[in-house]
C-alpha positions in Angstrom: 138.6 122.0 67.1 137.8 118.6 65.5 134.5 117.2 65.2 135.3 114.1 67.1 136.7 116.2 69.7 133.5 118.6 69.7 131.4 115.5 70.0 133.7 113.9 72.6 133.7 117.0 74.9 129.7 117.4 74.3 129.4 113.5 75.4 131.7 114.0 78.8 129.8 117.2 79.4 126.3 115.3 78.6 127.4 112.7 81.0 128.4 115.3 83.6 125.1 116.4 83.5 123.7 113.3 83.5 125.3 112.5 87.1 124.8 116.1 88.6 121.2 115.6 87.9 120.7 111.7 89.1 122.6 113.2 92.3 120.2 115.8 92.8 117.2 113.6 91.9 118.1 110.8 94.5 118.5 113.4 97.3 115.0 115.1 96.6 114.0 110.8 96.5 115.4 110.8 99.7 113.9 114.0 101.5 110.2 113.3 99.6 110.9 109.6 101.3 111.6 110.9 104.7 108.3 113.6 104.5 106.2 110.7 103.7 107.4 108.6 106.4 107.1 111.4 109.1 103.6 112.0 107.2 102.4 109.0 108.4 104.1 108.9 111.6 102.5 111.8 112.5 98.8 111.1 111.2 99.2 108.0 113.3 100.1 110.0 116.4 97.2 112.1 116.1 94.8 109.1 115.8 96.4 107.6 118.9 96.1 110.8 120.1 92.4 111.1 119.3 91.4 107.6 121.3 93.0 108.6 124.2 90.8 111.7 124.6 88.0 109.8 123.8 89.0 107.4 126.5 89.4 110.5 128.9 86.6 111.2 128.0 84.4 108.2 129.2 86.5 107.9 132.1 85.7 111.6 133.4 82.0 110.4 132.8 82.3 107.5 134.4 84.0 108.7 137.4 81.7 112.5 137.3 78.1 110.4 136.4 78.3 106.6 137.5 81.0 106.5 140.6 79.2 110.3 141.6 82.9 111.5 142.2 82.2 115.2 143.7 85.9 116.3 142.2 88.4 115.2 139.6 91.3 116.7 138.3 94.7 115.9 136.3 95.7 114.0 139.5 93.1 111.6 140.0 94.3 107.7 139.6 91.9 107.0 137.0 93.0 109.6 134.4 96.6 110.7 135.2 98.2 108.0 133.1 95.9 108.8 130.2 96.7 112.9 130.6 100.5 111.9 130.9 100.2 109.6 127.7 98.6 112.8 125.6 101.3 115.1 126.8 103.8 112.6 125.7 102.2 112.3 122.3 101.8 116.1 121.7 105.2 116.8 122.3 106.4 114.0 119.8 103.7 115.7 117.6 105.4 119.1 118.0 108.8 117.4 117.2 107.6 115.3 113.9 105.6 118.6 112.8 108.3 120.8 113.1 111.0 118.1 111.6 108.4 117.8 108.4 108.3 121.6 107.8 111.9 121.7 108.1 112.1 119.4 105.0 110.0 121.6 103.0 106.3 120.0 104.3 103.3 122.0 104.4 100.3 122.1 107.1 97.7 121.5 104.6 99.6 118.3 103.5 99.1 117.3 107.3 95.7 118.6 107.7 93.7 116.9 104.7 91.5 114.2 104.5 92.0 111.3 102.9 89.7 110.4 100.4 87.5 106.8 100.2 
């Protein structure tokens, strides 16, 4: 074989490569684009999360110490909605978690602190 042929097959095979590996690249682009967006979906979940049970919070006190209320459970008017509203969320928790891992996400990715 040539020279120029040798070089000509090393340049198609280089260029092969070249668009195997941009291919592969963009897809992990992709996938590490998608992990972040369900990262901050779900951190944003659990905040909202995290006010409504410390709005269930002050509305058990308020009905148990200001109104006197004797009994309260998951059915009283005052805190249904907000017990419906967390179930809601931790279900779509449970889904985004479980999507995340799928893609290769970790739980301590999920569980760290960001850092001021």
């Amino acid at each position: 074989m040539k020279f120029s042929e040798k070089l000509k097959k090393f340049m198609e095979d280089s260029i092969d490569a070249s668009k195997e590996f941009l291919e592969k690249t963009s897809d992990q682009a992709q996938v590490w684009g998608e992990m972040g967006k369900l990262k901050i979906e779900i951190l944003q979940l659990r905040s909202k999360a995290q006010a409504l049970t410390g709005k269930l919070g002050t509305e058990v006190y308020t009905l148990l110490v200001e109104k006197n209320e004797p009994m309260i459970g998951s059915s009283t008017p005052e805190i249904e909605p907000i017990i419906k509203e967390l179930e809601g969320l931790d279900h779509l928790i449970d889904e985004k978690e479980t999507l995340y891992r799928s893609k290769g996400g970790k739980e301590n990715d999920l569980n760290e602190r960001e850092k001021a």
